[in-house]
TIBAVO-128310 format. One record per residue: residue number from 0; x, y, z of N, C-alpha, C in turn. Coordinates in Angstrom, 3 decimals. Layout:
<rs>
n:NUM&n.c1:X&n.c2:Y&n.c3:Z&ca.c1:X&ca.c2:Y&ca.c3:Z&c.c1:X&c.c2:Y&c.c3:Z .
...
</rs>
This chain:
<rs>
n:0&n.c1:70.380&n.c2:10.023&n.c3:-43.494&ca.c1:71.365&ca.c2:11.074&ca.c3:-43.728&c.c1:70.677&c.c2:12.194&c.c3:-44.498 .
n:1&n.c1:70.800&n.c2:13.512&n.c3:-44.072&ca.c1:70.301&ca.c2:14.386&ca.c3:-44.807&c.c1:71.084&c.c2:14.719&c.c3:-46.098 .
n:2&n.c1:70.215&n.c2:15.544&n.c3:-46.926&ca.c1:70.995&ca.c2:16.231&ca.c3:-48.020&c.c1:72.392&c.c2:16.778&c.c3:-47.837 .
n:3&n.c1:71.901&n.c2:17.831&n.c3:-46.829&ca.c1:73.542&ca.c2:18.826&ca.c3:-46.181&c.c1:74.424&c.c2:17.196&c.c3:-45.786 .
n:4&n.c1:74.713&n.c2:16.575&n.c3:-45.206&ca.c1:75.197&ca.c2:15.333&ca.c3:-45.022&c.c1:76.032&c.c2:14.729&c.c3:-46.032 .
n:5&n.c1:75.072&n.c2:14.906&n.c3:-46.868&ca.c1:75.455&ca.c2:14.099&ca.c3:-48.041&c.c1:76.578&c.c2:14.716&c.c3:-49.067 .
n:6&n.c1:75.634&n.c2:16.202&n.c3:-49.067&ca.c1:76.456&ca.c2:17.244&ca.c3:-49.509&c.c1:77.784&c.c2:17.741&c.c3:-49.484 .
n:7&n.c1:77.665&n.c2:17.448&n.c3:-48.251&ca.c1:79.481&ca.c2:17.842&ca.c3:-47.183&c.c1:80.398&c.c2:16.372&c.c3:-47.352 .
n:8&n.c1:79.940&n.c2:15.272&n.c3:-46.962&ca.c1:80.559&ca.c2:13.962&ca.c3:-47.220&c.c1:81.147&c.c2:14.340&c.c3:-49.081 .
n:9&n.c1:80.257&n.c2:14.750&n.c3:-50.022&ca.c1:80.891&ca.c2:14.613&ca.c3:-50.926&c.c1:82.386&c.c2:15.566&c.c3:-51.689 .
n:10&n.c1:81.794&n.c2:16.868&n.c3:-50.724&ca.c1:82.710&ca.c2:17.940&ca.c3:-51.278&c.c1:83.638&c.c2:18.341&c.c3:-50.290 .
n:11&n.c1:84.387&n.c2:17.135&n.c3:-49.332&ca.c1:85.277&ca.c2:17.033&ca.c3:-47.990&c.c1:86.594&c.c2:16.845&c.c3:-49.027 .
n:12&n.c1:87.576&n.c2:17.540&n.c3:-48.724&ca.c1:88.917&ca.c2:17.267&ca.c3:-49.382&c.c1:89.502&c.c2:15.932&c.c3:-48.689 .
n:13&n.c1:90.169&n.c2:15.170&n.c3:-49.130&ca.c1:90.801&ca.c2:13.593&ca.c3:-48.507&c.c1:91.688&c.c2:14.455&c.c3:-47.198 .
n:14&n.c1:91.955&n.c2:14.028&n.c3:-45.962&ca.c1:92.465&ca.c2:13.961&ca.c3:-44.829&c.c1:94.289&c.c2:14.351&c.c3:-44.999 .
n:15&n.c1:94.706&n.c2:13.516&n.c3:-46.330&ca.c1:95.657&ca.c2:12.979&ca.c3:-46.362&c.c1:96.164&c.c2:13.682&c.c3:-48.037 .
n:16&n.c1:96.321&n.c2:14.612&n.c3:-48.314&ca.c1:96.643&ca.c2:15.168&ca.c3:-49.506&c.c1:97.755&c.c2:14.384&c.c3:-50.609 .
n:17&n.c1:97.560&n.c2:14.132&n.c3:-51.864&ca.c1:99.000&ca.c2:13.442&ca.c3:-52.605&c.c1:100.114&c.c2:14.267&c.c3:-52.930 .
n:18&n.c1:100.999&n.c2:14.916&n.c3:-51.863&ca.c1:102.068&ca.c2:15.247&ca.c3:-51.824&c.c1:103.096&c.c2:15.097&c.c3:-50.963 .
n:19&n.c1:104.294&n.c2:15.448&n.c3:-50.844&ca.c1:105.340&ca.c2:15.462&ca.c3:-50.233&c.c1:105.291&c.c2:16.136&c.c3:-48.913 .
n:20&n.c1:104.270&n.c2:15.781&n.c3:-48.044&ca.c1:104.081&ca.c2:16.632&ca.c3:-46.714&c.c1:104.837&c.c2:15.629&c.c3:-45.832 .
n:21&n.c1:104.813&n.c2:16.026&n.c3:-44.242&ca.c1:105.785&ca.c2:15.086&ca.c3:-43.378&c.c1:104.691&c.c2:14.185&c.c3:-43.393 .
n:22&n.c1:103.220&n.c2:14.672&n.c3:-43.096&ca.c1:102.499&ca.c2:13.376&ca.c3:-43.165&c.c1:102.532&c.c2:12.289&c.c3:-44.007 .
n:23&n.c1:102.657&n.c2:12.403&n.c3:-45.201&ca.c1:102.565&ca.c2:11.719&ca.c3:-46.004&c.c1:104.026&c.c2:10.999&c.c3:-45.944 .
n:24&n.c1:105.099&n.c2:11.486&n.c3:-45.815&ca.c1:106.404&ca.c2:10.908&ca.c3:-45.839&c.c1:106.281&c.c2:10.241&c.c3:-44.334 .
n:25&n.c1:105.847&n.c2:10.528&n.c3:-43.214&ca.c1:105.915&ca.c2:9.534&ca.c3:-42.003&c.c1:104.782&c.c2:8.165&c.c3:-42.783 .
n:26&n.c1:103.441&n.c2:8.158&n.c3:-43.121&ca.c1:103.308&ca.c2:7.053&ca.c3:-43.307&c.c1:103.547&c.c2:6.109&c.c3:-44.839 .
n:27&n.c1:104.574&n.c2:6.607&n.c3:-45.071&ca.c1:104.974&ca.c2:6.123&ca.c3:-45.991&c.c1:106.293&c.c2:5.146&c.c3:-45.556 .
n:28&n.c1:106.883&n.c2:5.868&n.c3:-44.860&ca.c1:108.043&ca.c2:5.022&ca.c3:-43.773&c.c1:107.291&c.c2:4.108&c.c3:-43.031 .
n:29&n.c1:106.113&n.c2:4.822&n.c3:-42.301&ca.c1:105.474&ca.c2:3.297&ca.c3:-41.240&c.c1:105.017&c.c2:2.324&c.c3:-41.521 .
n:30&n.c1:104.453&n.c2:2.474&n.c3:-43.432&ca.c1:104.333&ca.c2:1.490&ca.c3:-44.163&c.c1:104.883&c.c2:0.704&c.c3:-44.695 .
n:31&n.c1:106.289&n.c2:1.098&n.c3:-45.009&ca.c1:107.383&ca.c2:0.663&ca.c3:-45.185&c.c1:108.032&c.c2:-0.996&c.c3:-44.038 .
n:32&n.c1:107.715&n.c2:-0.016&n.c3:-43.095&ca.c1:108.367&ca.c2:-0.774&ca.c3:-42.113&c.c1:107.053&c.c2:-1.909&c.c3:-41.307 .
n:33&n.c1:106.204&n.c2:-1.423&n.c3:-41.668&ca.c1:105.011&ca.c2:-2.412&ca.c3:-41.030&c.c1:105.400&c.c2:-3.723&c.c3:-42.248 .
n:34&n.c1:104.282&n.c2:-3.036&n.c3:-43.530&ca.c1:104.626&ca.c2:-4.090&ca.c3:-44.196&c.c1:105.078&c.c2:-3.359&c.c3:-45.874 .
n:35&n.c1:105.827&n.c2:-4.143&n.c3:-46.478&ca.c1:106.348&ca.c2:-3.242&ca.c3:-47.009&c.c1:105.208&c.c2:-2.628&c.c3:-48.374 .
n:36&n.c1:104.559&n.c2:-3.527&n.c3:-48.807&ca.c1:103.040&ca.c2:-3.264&ca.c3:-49.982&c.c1:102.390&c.c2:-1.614&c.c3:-49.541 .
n:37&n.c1:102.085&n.c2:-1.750&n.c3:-48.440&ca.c1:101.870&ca.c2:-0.146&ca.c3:-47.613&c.c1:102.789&c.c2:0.796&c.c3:-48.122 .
n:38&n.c1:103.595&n.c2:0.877&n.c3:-47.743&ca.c1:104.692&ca.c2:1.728&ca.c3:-48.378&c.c1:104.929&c.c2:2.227&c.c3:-49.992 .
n:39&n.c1:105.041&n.c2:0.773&n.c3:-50.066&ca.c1:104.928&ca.c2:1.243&ca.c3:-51.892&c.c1:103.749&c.c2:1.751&c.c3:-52.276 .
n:40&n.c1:102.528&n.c2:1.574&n.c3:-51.559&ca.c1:101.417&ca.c2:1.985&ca.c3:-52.064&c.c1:101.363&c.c2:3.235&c.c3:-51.883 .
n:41&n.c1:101.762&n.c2:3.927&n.c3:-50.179&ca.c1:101.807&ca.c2:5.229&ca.c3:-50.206&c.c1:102.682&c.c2:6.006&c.c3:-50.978 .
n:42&n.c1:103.594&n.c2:5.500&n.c3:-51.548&ca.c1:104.540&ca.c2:6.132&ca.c3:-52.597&c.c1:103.977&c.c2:6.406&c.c3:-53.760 .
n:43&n.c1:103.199&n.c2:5.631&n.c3:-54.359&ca.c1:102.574&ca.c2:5.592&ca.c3:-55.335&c.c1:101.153&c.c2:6.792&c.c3:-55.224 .
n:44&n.c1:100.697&n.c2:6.579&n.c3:-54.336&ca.c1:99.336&ca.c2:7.861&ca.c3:-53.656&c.c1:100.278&c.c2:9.132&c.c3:-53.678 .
n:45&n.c1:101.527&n.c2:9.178&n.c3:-53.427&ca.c1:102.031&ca.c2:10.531&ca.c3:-53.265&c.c1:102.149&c.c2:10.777&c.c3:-55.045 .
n:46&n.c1:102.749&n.c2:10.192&n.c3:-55.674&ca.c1:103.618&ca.c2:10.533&ca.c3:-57.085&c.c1:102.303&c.c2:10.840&c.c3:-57.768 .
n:47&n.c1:101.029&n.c2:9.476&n.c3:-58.249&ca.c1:100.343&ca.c2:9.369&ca.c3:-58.952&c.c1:98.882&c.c2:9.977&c.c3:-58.081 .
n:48&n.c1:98.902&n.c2:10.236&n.c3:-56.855&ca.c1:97.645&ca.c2:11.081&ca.c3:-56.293&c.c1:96.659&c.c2:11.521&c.c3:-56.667 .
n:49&n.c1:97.519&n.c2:12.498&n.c3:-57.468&ca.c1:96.502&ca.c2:14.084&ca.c3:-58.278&c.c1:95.893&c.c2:13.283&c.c3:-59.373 .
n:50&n.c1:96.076&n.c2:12.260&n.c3:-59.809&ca.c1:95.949&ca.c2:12.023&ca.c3:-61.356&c.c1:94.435&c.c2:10.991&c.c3:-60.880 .
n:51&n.c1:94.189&n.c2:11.028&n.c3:-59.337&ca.c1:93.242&ca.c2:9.615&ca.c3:-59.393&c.c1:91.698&c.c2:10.362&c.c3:-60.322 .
n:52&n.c1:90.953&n.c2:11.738&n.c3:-59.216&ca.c1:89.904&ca.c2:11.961&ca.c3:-60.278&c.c1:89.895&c.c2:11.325&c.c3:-61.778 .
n:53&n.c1:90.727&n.c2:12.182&n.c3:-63.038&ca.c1:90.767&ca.c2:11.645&ca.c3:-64.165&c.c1:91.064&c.c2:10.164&c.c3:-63.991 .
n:54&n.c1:91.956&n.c2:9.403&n.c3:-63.667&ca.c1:91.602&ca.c2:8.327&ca.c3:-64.100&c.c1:90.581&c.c2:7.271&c.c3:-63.679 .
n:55&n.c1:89.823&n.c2:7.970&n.c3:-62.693&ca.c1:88.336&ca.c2:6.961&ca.c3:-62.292&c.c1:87.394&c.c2:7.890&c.c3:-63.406 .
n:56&n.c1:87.455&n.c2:8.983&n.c3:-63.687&ca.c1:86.716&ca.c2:9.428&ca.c3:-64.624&c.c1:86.913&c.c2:8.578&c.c3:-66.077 .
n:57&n.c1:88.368&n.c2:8.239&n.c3:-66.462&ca.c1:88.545&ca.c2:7.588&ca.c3:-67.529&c.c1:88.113&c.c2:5.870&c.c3:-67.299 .
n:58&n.c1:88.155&n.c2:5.080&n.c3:-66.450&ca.c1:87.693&ca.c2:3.671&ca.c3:-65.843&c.c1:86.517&c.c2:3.804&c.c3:-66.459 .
n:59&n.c1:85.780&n.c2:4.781&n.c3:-65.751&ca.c1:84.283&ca.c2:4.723&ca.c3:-65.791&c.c1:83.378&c.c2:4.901&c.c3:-66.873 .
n:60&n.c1:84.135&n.c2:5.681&n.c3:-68.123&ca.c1:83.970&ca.c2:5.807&ca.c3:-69.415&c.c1:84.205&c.c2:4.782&c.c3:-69.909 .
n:61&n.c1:85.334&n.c2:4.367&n.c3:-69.619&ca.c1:85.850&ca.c2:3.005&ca.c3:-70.194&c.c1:85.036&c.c2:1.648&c.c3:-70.259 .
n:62&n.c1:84.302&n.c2:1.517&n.c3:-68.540&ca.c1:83.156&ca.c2:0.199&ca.c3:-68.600&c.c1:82.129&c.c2:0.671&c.c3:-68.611 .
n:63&n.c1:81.678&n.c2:1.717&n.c3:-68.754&ca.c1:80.505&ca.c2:1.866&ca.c3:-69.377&c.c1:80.065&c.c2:2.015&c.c3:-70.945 .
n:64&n.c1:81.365&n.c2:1.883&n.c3:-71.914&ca.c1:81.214&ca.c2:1.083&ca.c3:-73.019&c.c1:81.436&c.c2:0.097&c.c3:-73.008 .
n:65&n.c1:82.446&n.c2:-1.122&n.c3:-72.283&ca.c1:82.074&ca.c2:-2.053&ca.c3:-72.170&c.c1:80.488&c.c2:-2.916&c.c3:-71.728 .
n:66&n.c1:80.118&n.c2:-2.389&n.c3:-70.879&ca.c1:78.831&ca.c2:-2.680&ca.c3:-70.691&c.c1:77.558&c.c2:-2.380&c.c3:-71.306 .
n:67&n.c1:77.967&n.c2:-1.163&n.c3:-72.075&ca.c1:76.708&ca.c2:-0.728&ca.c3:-73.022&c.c1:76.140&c.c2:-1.784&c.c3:-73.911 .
n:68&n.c1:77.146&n.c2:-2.645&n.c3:-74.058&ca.c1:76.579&ca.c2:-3.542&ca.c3:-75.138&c.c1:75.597&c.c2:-4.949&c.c3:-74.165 .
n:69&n.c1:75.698&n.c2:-4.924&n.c3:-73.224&ca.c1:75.057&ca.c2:-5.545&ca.c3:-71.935&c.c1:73.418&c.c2:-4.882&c.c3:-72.076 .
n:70&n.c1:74.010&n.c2:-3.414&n.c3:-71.598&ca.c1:72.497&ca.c2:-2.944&ca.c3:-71.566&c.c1:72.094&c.c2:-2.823&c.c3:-73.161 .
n:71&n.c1:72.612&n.c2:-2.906&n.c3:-74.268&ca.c1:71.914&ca.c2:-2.782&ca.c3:-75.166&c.c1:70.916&c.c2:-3.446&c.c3:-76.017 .
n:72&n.c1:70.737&n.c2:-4.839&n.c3:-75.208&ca.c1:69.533&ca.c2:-5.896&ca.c3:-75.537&c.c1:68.732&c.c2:-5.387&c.c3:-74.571 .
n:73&n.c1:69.058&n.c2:-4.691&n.c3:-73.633&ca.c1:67.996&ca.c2:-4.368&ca.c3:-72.184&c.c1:67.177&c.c2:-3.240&c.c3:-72.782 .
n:74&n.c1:68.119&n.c2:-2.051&n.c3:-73.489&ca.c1:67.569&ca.c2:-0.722&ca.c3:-73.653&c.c1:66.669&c.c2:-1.184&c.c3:-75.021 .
n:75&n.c1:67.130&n.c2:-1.954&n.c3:-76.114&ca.c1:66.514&ca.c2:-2.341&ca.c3:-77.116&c.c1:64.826&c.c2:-3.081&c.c3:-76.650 .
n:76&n.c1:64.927&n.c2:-3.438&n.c3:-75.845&ca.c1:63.459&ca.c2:-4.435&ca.c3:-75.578&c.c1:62.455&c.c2:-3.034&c.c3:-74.695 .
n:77&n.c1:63.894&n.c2:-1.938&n.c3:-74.173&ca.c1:62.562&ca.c2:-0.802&ca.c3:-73.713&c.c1:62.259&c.c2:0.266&c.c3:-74.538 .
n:78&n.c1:63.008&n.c2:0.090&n.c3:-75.956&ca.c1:62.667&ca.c2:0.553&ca.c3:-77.079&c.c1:61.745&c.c2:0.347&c.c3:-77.879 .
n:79&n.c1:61.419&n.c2:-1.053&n.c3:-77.395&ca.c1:60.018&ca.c2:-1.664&ca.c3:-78.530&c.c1:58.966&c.c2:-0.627&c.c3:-78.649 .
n:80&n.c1:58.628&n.c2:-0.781&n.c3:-80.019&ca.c1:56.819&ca.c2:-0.156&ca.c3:-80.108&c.c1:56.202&c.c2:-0.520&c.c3:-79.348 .
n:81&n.c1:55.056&n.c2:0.649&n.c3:-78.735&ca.c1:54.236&ca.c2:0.303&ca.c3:-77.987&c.c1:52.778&c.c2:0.239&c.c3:-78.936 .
n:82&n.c1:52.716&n.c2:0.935&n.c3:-79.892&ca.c1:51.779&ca.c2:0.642&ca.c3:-80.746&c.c1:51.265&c.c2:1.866&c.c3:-81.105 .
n:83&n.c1:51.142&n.c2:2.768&n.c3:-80.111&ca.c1:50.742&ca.c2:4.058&ca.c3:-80.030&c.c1:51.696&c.c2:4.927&c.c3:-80.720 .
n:84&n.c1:51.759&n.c2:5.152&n.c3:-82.097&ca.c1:52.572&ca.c2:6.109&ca.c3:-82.635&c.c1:52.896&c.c2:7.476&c.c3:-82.164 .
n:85&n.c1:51.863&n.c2:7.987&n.c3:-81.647&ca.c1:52.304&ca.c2:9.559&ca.c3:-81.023&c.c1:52.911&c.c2:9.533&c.c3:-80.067 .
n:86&n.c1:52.550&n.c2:8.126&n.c3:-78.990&ca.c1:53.422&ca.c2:7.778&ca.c3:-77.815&c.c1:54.711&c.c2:8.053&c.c3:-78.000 .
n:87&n.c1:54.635&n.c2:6.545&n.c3:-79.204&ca.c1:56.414&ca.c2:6.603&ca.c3:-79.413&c.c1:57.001&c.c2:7.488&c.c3:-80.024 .
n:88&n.c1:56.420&n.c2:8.147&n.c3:-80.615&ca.c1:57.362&ca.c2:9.721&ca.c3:-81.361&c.c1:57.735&c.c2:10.223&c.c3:-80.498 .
n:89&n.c1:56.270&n.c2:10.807&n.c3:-79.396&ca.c1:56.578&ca.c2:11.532&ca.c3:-78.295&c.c1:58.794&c.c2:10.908&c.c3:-77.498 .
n:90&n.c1:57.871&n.c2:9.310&n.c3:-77.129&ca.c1:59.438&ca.c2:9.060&ca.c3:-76.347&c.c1:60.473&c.c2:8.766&c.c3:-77.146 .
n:91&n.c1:60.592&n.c2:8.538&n.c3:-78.323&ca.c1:61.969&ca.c2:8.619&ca.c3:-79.066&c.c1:62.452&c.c2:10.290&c.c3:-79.058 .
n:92&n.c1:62.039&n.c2:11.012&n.c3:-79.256&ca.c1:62.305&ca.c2:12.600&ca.c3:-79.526&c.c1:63.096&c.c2:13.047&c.c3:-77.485 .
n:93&n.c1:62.083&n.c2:12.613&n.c3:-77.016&ca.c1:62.462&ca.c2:12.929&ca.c3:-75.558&c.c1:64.009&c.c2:11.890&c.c3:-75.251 .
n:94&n.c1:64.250&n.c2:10.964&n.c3:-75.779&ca.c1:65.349&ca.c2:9.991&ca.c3:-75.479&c.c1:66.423&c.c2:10.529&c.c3:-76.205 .
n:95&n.c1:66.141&n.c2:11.375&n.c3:-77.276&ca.c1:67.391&ca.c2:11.988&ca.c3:-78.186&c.c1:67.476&c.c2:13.201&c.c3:-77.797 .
n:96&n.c1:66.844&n.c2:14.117&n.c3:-77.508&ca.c1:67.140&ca.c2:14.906&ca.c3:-76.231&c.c1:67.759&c.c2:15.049&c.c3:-75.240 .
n:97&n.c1:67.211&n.c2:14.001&n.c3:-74.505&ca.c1:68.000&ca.c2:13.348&ca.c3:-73.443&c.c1:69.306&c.c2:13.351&c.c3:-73.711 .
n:98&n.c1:69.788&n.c2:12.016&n.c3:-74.707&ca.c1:70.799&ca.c2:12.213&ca.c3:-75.161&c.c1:71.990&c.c2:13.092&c.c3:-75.450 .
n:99&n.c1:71.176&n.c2:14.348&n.c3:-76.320&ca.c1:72.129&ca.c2:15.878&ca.c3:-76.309&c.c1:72.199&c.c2:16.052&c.c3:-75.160 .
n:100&n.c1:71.172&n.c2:16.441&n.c3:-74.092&ca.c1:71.365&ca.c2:16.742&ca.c3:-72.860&c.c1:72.700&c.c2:16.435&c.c3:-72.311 .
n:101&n.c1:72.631&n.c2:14.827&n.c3:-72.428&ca.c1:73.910&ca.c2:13.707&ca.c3:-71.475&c.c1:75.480&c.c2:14.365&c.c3:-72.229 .
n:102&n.c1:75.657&n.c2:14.567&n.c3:-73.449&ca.c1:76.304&ca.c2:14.836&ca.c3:-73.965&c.c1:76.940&c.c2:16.107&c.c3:-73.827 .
n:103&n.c1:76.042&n.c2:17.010&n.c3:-74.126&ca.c1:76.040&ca.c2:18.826&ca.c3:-73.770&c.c1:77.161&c.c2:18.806&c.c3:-72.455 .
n:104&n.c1:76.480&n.c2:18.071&n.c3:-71.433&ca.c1:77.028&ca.c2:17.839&ca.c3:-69.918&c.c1:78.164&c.c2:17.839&c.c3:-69.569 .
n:105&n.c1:77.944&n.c2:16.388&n.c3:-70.477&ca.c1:79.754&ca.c2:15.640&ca.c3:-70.550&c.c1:80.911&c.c2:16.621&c.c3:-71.161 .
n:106&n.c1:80.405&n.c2:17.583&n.c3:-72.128&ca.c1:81.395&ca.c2:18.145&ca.c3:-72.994&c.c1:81.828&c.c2:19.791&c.c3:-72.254 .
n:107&n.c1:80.442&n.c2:19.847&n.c3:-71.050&ca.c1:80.693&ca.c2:20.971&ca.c3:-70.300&c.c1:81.974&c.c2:20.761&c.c3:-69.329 .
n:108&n.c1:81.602&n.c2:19.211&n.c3:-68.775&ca.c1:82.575&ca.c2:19.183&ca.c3:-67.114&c.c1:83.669&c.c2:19.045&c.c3:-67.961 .
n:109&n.c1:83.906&n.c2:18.418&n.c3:-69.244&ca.c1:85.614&ca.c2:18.719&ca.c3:-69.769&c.c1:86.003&c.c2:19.932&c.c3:-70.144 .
n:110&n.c1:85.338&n.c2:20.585&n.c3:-70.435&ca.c1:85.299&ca.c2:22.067&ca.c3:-70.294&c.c1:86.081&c.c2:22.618&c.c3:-68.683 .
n:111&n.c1:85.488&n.c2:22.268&n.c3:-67.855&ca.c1:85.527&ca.c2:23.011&ca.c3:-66.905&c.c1:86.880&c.c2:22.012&c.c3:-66.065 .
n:112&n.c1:87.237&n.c2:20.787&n.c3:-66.282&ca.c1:87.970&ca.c2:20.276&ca.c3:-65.954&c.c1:89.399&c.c2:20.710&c.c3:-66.410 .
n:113&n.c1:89.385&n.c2:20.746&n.c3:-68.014&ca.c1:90.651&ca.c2:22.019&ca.c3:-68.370&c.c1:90.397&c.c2:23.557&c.c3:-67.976 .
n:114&n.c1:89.491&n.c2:23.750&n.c3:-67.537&ca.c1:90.061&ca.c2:25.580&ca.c3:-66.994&c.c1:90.361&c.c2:25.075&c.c3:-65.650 .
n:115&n.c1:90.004&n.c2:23.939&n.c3:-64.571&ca.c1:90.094&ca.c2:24.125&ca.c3:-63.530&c.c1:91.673&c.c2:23.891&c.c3:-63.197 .
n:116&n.c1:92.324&n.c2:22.853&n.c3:-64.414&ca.c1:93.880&ca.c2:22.364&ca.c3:-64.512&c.c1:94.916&c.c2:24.154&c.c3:-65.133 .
n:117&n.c1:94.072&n.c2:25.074&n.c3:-65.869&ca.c1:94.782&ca.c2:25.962&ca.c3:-66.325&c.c1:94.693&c.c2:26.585&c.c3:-65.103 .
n:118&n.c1:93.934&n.c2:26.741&n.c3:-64.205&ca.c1:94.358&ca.c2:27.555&ca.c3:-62.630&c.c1:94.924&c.c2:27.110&c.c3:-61.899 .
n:119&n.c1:94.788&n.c2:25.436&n.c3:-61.947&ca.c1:96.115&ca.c2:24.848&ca.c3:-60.952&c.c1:97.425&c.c2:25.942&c.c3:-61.748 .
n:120&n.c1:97.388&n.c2:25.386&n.c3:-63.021&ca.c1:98.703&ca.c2:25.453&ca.c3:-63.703&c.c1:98.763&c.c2:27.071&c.c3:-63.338 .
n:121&n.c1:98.286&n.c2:27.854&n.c3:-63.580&ca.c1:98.179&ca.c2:29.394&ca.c3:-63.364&c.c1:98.916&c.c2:30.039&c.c3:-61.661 .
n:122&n.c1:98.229&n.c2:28.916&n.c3:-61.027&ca.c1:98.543&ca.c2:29.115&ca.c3:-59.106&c.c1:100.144&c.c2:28.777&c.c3:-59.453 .
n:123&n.c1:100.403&n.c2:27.603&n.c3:-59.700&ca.c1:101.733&ca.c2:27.036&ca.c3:-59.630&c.c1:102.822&c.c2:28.039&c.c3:-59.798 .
n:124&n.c1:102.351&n.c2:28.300&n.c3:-61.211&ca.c1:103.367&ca.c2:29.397&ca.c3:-62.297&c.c1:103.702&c.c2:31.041&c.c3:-61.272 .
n:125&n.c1:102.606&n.c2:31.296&n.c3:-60.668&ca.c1:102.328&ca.c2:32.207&ca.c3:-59.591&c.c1:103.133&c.c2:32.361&c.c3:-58.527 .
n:126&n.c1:103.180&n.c2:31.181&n.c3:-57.520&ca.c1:103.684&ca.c2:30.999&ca.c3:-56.538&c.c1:104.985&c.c2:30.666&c.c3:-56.651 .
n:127&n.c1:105.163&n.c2:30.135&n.c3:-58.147&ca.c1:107.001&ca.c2:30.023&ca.c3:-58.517&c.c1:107.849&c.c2:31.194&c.c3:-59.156 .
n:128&n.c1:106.854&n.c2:32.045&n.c3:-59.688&ca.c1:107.416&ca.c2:33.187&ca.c3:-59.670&c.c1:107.461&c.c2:34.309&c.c3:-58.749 .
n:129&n.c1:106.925&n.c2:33.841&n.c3:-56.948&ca.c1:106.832&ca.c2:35.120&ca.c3:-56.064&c.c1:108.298&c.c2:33.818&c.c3:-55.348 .
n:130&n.c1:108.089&n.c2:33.024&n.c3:-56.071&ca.c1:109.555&ca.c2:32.523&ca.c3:-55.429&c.c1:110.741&c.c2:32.869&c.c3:-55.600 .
n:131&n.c1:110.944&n.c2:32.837&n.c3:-57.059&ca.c1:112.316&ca.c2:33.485&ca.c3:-57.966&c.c1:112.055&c.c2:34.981&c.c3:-57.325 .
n:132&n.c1:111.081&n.c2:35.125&n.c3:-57.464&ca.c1:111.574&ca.c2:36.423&ca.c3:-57.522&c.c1:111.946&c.c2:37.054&c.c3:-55.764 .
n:133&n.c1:111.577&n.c2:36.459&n.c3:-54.774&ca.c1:112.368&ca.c2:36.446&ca.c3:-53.437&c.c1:113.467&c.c2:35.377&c.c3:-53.402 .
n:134&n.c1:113.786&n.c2:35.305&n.c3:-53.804&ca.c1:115.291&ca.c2:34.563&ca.c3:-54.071&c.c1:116.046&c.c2:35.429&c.c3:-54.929 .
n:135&n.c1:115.876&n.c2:36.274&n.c3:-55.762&ca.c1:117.229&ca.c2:36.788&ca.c3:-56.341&c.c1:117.477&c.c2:37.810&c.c3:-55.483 .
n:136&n.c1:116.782&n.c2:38.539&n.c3:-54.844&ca.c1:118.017&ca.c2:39.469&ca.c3:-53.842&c.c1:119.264&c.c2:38.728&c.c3:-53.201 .
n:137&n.c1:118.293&n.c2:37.506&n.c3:-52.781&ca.c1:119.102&ca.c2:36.541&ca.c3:-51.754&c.c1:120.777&c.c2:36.569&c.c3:-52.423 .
n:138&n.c1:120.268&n.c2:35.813&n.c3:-53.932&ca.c1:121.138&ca.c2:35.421&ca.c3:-54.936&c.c1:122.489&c.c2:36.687&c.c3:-55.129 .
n:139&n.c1:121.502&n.c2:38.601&n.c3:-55.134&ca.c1:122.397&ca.c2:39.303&ca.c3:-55.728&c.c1:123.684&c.c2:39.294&c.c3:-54.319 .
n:140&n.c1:122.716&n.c2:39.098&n.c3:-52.736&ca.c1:123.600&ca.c2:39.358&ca.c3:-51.966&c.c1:124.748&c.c2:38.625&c.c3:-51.327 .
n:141&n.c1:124.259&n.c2:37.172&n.c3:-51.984&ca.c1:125.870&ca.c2:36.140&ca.c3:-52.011&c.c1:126.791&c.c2:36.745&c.c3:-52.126 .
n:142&n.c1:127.119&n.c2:37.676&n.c3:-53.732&ca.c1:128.189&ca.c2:38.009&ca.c3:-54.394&c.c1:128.891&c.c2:38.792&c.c3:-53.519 .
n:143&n.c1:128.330&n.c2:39.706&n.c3:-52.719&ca.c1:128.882&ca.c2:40.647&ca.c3:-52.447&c.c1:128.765&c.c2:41.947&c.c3:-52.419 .
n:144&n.c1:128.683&n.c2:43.180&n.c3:-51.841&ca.c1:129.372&ca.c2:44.431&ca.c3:-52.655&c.c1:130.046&c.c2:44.544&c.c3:-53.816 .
n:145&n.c1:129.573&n.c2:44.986&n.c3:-54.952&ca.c1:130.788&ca.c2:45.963&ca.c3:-55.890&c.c1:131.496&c.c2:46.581&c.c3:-55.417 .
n:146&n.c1:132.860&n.c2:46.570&n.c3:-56.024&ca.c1:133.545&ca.c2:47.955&ca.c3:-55.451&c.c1:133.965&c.c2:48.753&c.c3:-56.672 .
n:147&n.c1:133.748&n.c2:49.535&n.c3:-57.240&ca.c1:134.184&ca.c2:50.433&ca.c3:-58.156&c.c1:135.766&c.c2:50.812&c.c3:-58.123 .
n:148&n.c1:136.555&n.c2:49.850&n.c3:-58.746&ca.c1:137.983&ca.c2:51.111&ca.c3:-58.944&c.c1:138.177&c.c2:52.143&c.c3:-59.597 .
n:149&n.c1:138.409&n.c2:53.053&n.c3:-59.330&ca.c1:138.454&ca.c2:54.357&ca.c3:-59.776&c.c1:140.173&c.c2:54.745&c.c3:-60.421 .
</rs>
């Protein structure tokens, strides 16, 4: 598989969006009616959908402190002195680096994960106010004409 391949496989939107579309409401019924676990599941993909990114982002934070303490007899034994003091200065300094690096990163994509939720939130607020606001003519022309008595 090439790069471009790989590239495109990763940044493909899902087929099947988590909202209230007919698609999503037909197989949510066919799941229903096949068997019913399907159904509830697609119900659940519609409501809780949007929320999967963050919470595989939060999973994954989550066992990878669980496991740190796994790798931390592993990383400790590739910590040993090698004997060569300038060596090891050299690679402790480069590993705490590293470190800021990993960190810097992490504190960027949450960065960019709340501006990317303040433009959802921004689109939303947008598109609900070109709503109201083509709906109140609708609204003024229920009432009626005024008629002025004179």
């Amino acid at each position: 598989m090439t790069t471009s391949h790989v590239h495109a496989a990763r940044s493909c939107k899902p087929a099947i969006r988590p909202d209230w579309t007919p698609a999503t409401i037909g197989l949510m019924v066919l799941g229903f009616i096949v068997f019913w676990p399907l159904g509830l599941a697609m119900l659940a993909y519609i409501i809780w959908g949007d929320r999967l990114p963050v919470l595989k982002r939060d999973l994954n934070r989550a066992t990878d402190s669980v496991f740190s303490s796994v790798r931390g007899g592993a990383s400790q034994s590739m910590r040993a002195r090698t004997g060569n003091v300038a060596f090891d200065d050299w690679r402790e300094a480069e590993l705490a680096r590293l470190e800021a690096e990993r960190a810097r990163l992490e504190e960027m994509r949450d960065e960019f994960e709340d501006y990317a939720r303040e433009l959802r939130r921004a689109k939303d607020k947008e598109e609900f106010d070109r709503f109201m606001a083509n709906r109140k003519p609708r609204d003024s022309n229920r009432d009626g004409p005024t008629i002025d008595a004179e």
